[in-house]
N, C-alpha and C positions, 0 to 999 in steps of 0.2 A: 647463132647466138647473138642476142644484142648486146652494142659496145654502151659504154661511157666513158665522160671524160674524168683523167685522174691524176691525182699527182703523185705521182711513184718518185721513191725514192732506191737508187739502186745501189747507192754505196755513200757510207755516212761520209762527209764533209763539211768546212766552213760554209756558212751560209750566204757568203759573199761569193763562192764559187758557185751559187744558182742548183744545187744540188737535185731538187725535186723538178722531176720531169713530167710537162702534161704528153700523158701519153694516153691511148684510149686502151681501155680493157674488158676484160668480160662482163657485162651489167650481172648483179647479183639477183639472184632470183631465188622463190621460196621452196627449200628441201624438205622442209619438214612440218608437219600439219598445225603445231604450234605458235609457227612464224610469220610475222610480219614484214610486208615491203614497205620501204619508206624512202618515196622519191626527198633527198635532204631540200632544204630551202636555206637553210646556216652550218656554219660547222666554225665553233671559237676557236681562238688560235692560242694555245697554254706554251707557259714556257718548260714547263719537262718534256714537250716535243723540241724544241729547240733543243735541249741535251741530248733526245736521242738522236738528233738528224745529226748534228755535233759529233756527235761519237761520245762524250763525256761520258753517259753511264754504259758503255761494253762491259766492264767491269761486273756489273750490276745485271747483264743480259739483255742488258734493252740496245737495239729492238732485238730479239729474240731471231726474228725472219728477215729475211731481205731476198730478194725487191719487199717493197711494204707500201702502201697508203697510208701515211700520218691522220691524225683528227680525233678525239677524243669526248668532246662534246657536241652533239648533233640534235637538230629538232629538222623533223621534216612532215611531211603528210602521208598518210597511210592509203599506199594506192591498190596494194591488193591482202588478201589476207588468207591466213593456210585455215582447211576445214573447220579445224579442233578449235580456233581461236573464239574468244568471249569477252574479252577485256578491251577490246578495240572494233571499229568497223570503218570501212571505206570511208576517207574525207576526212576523218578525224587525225588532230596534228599530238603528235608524238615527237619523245626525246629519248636519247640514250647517252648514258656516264660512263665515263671510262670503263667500269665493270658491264661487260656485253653478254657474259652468261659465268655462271658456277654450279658446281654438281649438282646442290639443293640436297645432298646427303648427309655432309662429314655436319661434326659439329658446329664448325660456325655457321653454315648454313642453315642450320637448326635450329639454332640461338638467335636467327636477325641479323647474324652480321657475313652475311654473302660475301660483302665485300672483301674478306681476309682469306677467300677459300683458297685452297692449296692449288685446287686445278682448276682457276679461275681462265676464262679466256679476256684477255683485255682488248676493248677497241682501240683500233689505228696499230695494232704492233702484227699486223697479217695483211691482206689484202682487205677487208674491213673495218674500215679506216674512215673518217668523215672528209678527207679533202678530195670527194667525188660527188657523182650524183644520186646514187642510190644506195642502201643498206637493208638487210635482213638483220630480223632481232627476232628471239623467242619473247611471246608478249608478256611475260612476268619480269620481263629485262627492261620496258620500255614503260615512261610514265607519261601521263594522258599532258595534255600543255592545251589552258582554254585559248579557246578560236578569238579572241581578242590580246591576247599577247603575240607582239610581233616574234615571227623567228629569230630575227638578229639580236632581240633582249633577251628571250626565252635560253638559245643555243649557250650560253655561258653559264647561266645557273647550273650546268649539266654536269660539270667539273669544278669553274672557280665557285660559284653560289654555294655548291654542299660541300666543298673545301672548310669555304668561310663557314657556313654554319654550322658542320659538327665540330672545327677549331674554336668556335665562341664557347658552343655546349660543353668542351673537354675543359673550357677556362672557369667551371663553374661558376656563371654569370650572375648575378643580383645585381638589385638597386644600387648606386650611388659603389659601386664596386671598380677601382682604378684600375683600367686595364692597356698593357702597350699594346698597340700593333705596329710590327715593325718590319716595314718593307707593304710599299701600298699600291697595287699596280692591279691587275686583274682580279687577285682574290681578297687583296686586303682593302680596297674600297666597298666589297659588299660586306669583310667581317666589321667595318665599323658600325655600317646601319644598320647589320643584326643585333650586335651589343646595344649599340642605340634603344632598340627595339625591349631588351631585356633591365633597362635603365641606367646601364654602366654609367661609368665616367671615361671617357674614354680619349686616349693619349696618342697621336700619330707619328711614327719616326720615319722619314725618307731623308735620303741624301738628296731627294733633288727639291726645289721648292714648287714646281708647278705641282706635283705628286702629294703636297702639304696642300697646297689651295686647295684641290679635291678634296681631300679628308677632312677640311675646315667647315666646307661648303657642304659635306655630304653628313655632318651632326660630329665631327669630333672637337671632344670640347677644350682641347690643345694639341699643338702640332711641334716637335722640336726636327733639327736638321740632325740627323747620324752622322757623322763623321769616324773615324778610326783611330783615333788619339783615347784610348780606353781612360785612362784617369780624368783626362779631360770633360771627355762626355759625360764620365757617371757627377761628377761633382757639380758640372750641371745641371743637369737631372735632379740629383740631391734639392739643391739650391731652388730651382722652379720648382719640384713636383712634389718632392720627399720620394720615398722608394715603391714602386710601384706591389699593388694585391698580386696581378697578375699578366705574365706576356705570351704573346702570341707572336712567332717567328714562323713571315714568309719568306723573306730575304735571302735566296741561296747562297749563304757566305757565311762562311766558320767565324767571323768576328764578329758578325750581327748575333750570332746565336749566342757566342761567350756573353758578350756583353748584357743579352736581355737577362741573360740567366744573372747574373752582377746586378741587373734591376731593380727586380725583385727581392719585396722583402723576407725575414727569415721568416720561415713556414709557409712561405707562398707559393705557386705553381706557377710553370711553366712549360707552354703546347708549342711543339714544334714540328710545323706541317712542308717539312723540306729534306732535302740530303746531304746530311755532311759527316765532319771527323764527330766523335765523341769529343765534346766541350770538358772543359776543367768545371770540376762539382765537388764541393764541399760537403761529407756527409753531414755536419754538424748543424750545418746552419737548417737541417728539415724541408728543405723545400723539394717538391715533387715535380720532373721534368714526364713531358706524358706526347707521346708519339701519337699522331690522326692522321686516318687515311678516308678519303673521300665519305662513304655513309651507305647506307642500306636503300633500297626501293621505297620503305617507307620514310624515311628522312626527307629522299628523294620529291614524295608528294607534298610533307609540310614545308619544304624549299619553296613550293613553287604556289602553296597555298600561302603562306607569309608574305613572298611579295607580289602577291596579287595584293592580299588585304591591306598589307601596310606602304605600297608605291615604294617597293625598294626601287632605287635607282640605280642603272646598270649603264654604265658611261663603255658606247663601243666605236669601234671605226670598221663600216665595213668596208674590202677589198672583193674583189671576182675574184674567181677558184684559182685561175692562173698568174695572180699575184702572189700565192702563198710565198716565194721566196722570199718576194720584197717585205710584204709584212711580218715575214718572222727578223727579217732585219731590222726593220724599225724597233721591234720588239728588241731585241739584240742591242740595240743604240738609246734605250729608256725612249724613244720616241712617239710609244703608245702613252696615252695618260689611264688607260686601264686595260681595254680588250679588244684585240684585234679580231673581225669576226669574216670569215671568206662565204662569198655566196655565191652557190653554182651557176 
């Protein structure tokens, strides 16, 4: 059996303890006549792998298996391909999103939305995982990436990109339409230039200020600093903005999220693409709090057909395979200004 190399992780820990081990492993090969090989060329680095390497969401079952290979969004080339396959041929470059296969039976996968299937298999929470060299995918799982987009720009659209774009889609977007985003790091620097795209107006909150430059520079048409002084901040806010149409919360922090929800005006919405407690909600005031989770295969394609057309900009750093610890530390210490991207 051929080896590659990989980063296993054999037991969750802090990430200053160098957890993920390159260790070499079984290279994956194609089982089923469906499937596609796909030696990786990227694989981004998300911060709900950092929770699971963490341990934070056990709770939650993630990761589910251990030993594991982390990775979640991957773009690689297609080096060999199973009989039955049609949608793909040798040479051509291919992506996979955290959702790596679903029955294709139950209801949601009936309705377009794969991504919520019950007995969904997710990548990176098994031994196919993208912080290696190779991957197997059934080819209705993988969407085509044209031969002029580099892998290290392409590999993040795969996760943060349809993050960002079905959380704009859920913010029901129009012209001249106020919208927060708050917390701006790998997904919420591409949800601003999608809103952009949609003609928002559109409002950037980070605590840190390089994190504001980005979103200045990347079409937002104001930027304020977060802070955790709740009265503080909304009367601010008040004061510069008036009360926001609508927010979108990346920010993994129960205060970001109270707060955005406090934003927002009455009858407004609020998309919240993270994990935390149940925030304080007022029935009265009308407004609608609406959960998103990455997007379908076809979402998938208009992601990757939108910023072809419109130059989204995808701000990465890349790292080789066996830095992933250090780069999920950087990540860990806001030291990314958006995407840390590991290349085998």
């Amino acid at each position: 059996m051929d080896k590659m190399r990989a980063m296993v992780l054999s037991k969750c820990a802090k990430i200053e303890t160098n957890p993920l081990k390159l260790t070499q492993i079984d290279r994956h090969e194609i089982k089923r006549p469906n499937e596609i090989l796909l030696k990786i060329e990227a694989c981004g680095v998300c911060h709900s792998q950092l929770h699971g390497i963490e341990g934070d969401w056990k709770d939650m079952g993630i990761p589910p298996v251990l030993p594991t290979v982390p990775g979640h969004e991957v773009v690689g080339k297609v080096i060999k391909i199973g009989d039955k396959v049609t949608k793909f041929k040798v040479g051509d470059r291919a992506g996979i999103t955290p959702l790596l296969e679903a029955c294709n039976k139950c209801q949601y996968c009936t309705e377009g939305k794969e991504y919520l299937c019950e007995s969904s298999v997710i990548t990176g929470e098994s031994f196919k995982g993208g912080y290696t060299e190779y991957i197997t995918v059934i080819e209705n799982f993988a969407t085509k990436v044209p031969e002029k987009m580099k892998p290290e720009y392409a590999a993040p659209l795969f996760c943060a990109g349809i993050t960002a774009f079905k959380a704009v889609k859920a913010s029901e977007p129009a012209p001249k339409k106020k919208i927060g985003i708050f917390g701006i790091g790998g997904v919420g620097h591409m949800a601003i230039q999608f809103a952009r795209v949609e003609g928002c107006e559109v409002i950037a909150f980070s605590r840190t200020q390089n994190h504001l430059d980005v979103a200045k520079r990347l079409g937002a048409s104001s930027t304020m600093v977060f802070f955790d002084n709740q009265e503080k901040f909304l009367k601010r806010l008040k004061e510069k903005h008036g009360m926001l149409d609508a927010a979108i919360v990346f920010a993994p922090a129960d205060t970001v999220t109270d707060a955005a929800i406090k934003s927002v005006k009455k009858g407004g919405l609020i998309v919240i693409a993270t994990v935390g407690k149940n925030p304080e909600f007022m029935a009265f005031e009308e407004k609608t709090i609406r959960g998103t989770l990455i997007g379908s295969t076809k979402d998938m394609e208009q992601v990757i057909k939108i910023c072809d057309d419109e130059e989204i900009e995808v701000i990465t750093q890349t790292f080789p395979l066996e830095e992933a610890n250090d780069a999920l530390k950087k990540l860990k210490d806001s030291k990314i200004d958006a995407r840390a991207v590991l290349i085998p």
